[in-house]
matplotlib code that plots the C-alpha trace (Angstrom):
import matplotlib.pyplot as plt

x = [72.9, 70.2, 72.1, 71.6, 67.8, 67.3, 68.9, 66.8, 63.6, 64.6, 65.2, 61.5, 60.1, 61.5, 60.6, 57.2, 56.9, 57.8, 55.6, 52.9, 53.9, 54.1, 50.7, 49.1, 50.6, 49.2, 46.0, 46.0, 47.3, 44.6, 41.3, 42.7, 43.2, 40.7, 38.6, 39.7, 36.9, 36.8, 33.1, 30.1, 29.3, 26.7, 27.8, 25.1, 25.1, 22.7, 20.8, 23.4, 26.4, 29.1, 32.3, 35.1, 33.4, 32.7, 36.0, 37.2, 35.3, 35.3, 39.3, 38.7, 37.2, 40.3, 38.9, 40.6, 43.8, 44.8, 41.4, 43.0, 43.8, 40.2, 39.0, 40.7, 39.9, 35.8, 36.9, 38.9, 36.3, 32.8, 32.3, 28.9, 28.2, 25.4, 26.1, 23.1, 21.9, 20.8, 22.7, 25.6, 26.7, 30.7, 32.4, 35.8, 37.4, 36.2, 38.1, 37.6, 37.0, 34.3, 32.7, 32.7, 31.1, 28.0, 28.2, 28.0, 25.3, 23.4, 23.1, 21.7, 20.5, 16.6, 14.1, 10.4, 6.8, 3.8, 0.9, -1.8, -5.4, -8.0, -6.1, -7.4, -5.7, -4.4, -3.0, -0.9, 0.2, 1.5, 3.0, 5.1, 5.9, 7.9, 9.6, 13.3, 14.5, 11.6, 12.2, 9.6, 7.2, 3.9, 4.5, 1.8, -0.1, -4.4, -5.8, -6.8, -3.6, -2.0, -4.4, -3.8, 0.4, 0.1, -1.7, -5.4, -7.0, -10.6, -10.6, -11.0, -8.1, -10.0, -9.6, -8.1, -4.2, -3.4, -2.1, 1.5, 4.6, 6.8, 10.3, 12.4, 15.8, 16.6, 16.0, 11.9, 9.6, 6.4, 4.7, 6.6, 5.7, 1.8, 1.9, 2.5, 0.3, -2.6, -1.7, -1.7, -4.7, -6.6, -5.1, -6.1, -9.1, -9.9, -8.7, -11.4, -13.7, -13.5, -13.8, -17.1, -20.2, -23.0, -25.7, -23.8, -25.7, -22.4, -22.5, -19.4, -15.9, -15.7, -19.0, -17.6, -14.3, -16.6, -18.2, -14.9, -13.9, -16.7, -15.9, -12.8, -13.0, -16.1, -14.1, -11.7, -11.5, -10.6, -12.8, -15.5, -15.4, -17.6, -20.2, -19.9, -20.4, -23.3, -25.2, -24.5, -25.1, -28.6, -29.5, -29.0, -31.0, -34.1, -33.8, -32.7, -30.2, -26.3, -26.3, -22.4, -20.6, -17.2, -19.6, -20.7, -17.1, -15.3, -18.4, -17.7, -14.0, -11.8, -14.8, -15.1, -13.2, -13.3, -16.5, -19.5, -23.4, -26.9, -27.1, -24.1, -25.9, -28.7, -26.6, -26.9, -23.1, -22.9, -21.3, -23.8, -25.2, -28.2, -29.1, -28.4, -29.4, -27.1, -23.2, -21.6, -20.0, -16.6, -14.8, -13.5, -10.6, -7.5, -8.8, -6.7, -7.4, -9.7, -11.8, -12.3, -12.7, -15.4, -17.3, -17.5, -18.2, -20.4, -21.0, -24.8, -27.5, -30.2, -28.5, -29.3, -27.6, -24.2, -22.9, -19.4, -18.8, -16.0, -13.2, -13.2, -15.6, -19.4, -22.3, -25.1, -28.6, -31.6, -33.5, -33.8, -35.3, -32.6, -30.1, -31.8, -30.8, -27.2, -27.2, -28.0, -25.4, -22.5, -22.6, -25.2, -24.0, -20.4, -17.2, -14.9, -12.4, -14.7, -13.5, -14.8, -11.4, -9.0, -6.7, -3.5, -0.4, 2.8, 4.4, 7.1, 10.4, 11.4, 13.9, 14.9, 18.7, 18.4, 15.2, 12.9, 10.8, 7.6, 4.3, 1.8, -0.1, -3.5, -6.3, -8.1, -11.3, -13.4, -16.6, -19.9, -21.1, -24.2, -26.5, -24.8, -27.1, -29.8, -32.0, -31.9, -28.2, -26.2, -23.4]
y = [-17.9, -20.6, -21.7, -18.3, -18.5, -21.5, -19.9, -16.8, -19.3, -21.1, -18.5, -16.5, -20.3, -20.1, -16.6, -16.8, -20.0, -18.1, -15.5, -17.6, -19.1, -15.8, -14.9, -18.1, -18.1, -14.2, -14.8, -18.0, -15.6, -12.9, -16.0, -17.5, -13.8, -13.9, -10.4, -8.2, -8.2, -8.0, -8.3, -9.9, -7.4, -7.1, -6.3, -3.8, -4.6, -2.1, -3.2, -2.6, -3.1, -4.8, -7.6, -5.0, -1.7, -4.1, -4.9, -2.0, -0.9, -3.5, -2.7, 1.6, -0.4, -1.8, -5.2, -6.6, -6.2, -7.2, -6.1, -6.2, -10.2, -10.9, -8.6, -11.1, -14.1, -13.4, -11.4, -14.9, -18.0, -16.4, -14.0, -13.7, -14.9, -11.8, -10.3, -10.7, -7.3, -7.7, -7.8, -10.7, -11.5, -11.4, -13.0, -12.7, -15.9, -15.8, -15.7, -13.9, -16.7, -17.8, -14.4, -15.2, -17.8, -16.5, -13.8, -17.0, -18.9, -15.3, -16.6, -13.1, -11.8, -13.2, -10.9, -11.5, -9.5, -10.9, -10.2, -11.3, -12.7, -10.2, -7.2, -3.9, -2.0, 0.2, -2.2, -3.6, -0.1, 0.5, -2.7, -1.9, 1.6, 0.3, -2.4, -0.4, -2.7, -2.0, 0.5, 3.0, 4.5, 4.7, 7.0, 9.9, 8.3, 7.9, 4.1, 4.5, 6.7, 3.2, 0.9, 3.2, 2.4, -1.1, -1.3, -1.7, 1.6, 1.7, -1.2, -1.1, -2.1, -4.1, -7.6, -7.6, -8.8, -12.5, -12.3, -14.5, -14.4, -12.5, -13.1, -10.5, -9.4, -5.5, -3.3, -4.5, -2.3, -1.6, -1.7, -4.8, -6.9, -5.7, -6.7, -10.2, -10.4, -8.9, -11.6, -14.5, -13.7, -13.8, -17.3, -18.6, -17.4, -18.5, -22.0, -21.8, -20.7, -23.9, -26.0, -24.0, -25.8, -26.0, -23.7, -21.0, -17.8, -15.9, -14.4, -13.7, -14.7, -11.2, -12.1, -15.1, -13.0, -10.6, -13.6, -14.9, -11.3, -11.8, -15.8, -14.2, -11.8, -13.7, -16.8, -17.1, -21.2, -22.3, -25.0, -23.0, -21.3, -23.9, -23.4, -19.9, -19.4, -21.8, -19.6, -16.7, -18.5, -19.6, -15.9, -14.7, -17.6, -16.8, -12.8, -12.6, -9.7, -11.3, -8.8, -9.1, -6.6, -6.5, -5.1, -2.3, -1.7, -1.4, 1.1, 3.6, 3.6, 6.1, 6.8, 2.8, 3.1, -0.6, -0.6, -1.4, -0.3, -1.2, 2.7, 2.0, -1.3, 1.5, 3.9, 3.7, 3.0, 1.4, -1.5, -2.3, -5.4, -4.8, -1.5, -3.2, -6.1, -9.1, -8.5, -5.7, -3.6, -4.8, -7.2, -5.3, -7.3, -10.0, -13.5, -16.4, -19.8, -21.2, -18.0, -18.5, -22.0, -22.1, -19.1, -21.2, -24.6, -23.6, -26.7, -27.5, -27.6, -25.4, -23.2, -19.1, -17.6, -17.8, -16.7, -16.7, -18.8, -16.9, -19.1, -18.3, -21.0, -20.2, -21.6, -22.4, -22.2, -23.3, -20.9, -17.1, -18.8, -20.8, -18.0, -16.0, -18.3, -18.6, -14.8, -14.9, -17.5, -16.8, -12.7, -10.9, -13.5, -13.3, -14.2, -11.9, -13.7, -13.7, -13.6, -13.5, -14.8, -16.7, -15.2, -13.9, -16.6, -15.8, -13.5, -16.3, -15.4, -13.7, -16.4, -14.2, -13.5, -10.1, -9.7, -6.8, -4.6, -6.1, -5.3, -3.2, -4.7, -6.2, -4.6, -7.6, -8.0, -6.9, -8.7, -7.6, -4.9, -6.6, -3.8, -4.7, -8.2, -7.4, -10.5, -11.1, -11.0, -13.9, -13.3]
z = [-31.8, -31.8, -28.3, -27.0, -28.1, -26.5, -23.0, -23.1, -23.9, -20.5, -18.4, -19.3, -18.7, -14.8, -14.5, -15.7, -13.6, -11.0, -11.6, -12.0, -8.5, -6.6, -8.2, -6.9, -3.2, -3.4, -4.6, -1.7, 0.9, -0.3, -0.4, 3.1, 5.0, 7.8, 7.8, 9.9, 12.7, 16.8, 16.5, 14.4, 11.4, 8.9, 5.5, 3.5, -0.3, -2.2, -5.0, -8.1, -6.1, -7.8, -6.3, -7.4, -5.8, -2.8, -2.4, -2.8, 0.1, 2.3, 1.8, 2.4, 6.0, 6.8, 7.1, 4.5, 2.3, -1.3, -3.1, -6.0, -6.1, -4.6, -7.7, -9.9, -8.3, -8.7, -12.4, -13.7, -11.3, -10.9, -13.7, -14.3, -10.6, -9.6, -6.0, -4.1, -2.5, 1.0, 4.4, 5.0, 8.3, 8.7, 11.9, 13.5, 12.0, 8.6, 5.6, 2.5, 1.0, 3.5, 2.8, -1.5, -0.5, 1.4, -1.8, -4.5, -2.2, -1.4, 1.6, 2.6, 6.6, 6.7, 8.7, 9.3, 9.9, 11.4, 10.5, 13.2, 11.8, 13.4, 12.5, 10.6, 8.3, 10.5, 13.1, 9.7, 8.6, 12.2, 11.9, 9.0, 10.1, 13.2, 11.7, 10.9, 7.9, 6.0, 3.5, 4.1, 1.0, 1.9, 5.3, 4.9, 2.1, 2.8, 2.6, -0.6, -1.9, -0.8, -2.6, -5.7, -5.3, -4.4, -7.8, -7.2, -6.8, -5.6, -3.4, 0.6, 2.1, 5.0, 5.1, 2.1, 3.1, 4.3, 8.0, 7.8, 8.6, 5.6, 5.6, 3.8, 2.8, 4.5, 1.3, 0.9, 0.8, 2.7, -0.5, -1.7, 1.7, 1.1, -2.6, -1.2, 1.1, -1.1, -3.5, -1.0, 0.5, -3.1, -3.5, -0.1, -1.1, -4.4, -3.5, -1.0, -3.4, -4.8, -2.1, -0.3, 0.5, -2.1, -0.1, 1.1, 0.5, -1.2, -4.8, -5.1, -2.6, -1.1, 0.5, 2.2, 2.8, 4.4, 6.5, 7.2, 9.3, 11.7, 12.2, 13.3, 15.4, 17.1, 17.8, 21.1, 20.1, 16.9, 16.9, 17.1, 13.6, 11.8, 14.3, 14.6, 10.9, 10.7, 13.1, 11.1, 8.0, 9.1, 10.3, 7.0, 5.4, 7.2, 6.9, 10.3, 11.5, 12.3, 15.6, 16.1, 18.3, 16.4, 13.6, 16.1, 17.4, 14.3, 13.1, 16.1, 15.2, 17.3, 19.3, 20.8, 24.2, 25.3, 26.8, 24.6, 25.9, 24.9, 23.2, 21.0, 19.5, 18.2, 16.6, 13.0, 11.2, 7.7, 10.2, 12.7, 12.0, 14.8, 12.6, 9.0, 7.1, 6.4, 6.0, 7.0, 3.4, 3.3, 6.1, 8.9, 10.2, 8.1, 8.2, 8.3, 6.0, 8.7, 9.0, 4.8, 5.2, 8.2, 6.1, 2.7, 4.6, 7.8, 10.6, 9.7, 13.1, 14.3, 16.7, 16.1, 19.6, 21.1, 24.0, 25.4, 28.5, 30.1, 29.3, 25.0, 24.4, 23.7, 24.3, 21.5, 22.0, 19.7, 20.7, 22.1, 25.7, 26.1, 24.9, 27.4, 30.1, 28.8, 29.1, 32.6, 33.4, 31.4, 31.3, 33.8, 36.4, 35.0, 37.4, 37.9, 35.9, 32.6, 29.1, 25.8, 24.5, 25.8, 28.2, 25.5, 25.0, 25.4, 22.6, 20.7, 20.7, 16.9, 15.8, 12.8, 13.3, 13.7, 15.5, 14.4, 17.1, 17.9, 15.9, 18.1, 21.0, 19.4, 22.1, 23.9, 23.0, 25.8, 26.9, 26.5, 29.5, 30.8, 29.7, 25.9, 26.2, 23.9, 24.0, 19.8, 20.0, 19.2, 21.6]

ax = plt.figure().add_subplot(projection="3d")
ax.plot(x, y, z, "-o")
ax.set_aspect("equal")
plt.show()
């Protein structure tokens, strides 16, 4: 009896050895089966998804077989690994394995939106309407039904997001990707808050932010935004009006058709700063860090006027005399190649590995018509 015991014992010990065997060389076979693919793919995983309904599907595809062992592999090595949600890119070569991988490292298909300083609200909102892996919730809405979603109701949208580029996962919301940027552009800003010059003539940041928006949509040459805020810095200081076209343009709305006249620098708007005391009511464009930065620490001299050359660059002048004469040079006696910006850059290649459509054109801005040269204005 005991001899037949030990028998039985020894042959359940082979079989389960070889059980254990076969399991193993399946489960190998099932890690080291390359996907089924002629052609890259990306793999879609919804937020809530799970590795065995994955499986399961990616199996119902036909791209690869023995879900069952892949099941058990994650169930019995990774439990309590989460599965990223997102996009994964799958290639003719790779193994299951090499796709758990990408799942345990959610290493997850990147995209990207930029958003360009000098923008306005709507330029941003078109921007996010085109882009096709951005989940789309605010279509329809009114600025300020969007303010109220993103979480701040009664506050003008203007100005008030940081232009960057956002990288994002497919799945992100247009209200998501403008939570960030609302949020980065009221750390950019209070960290330049802190740094401002001790004369600026701001009560409060959204003042300088405010400041900041005509800096930047004044300025064709970067360097130029210290000086170009010093000059509207001192204007304020001695009463004097700011007189800046973007101000007017951005007043007239749809009704500005590219070409800007001595008659529109009269008409009253709660914008136009030759009609209205200091700042404008809110900023009317997205400001970059420099923008902030130039508003809160302004170049210090004695200049009042600028005038653009032609070439981006301005001239500054002391005095209106001498303004006068850089009118004549630079704008009434303009060549035909004149700019008030620097002639646009190439548009950079989106490296993002799935490259999005383009955001909207940004309209040039569009130099002064000579009959636009009021003699007080700074331009």
């Amino acid at each position: 009896m005991r001899r037949k015991f030990v028998l039985l014992l020894e042959i359940g010990l082979v079989l389960a050895g070889l059980l254990l065997g076969a399991s193993a060389w399946k489960l190998n076979s099932a890690l080291e089966q390359p996907l089924s693919l002629t052609q890259e793919q990306l793999l879609d995983v919804p937020a809530g998804s799970t590795p065995t309904g994955t499986f399961n599907r990616l199996q119902a595809d036909g791209v690869i077989q023995d879900a069952f062992w892949l099941r058990l592999y994650w169930r019995f090595n990774l439990d309590g690994q989460p599965l990223h949600s997102g996009e994964y890119r799958m290639s003719p070569g790779m193994t299951a394995q090499g796709l758990i991988g990408l799942w345990q490292r959610g290493e997850v298909v990147q995209y990207s939106l930029t958003l360009v300083e000098g923008w306005n609200f709507r330029q941003v909102r078109a921007a996010l309407a085109k882009h096709e892996k951005i989940e789309q919730t605010l279509s329809g809405l009114s600025d300020s039904e969007v303010m109220d979603k993103l979480g701040h109701p009664g506050v003008f949208p203007e100005g008030r997001f940081f232009p960057d580029t956002y990288r994002f996962v497919r799945g992100m919301t247009d209200a998501e990707l403008l939570k960030k940027a609302y949020s980065r552009l009221d750390d950019v800003l209070a960290q330049e808050w802190s740094k401002r010059a001790p004369a600026v003539p701001y009560t409060e940041p959204y003042q300088a932010l405010i400041m900041a928006s005509l800096v930047e949509k004044e300025t064709g040459v970067p360097e130029e935004r210290g000086q170009i805020a010093g000059v509207f810095v001192r204007r304020m200081k001695i009463g004097m009006p700011l007189q800046t076209d973007p101000t007017v343009i951005y007043g007239m709305g749809e009704q500005y058709n590219g070409k800007l006249t001595r008659a529109h620098l009269k008409e009253p708007t709660p914008y136009n700063t030759y009609t209205i005391p200091g700042l404008p009511p809110t900023p009317i464009a997205m400001v970059g860090r420099e923008a902030i930065h130039a508003a809160l620490n302004p170049v210090p001299g004695s200049s009042l006027y600028f005038v653009a050359r032609g070439d981006g660059s301005h001239i500054f002048s002391d005095n209106l005399d001498a303004h006068n004469s850089a009118v004549r040079e630079y704008q009434i006696k303009r060549r035909a190649d004149y700019r008030s910006s620097p002639a646009p850059a190439a548009k950079p290649v989106d490296s993002t590995p799935l490259p999005a459509d383009a955001p909207p054109e940004v309209p040039a801005e569009q130099s002064p018509a000579p009959d636009a040269a009021a003699p007080q204005s700074p331009q």
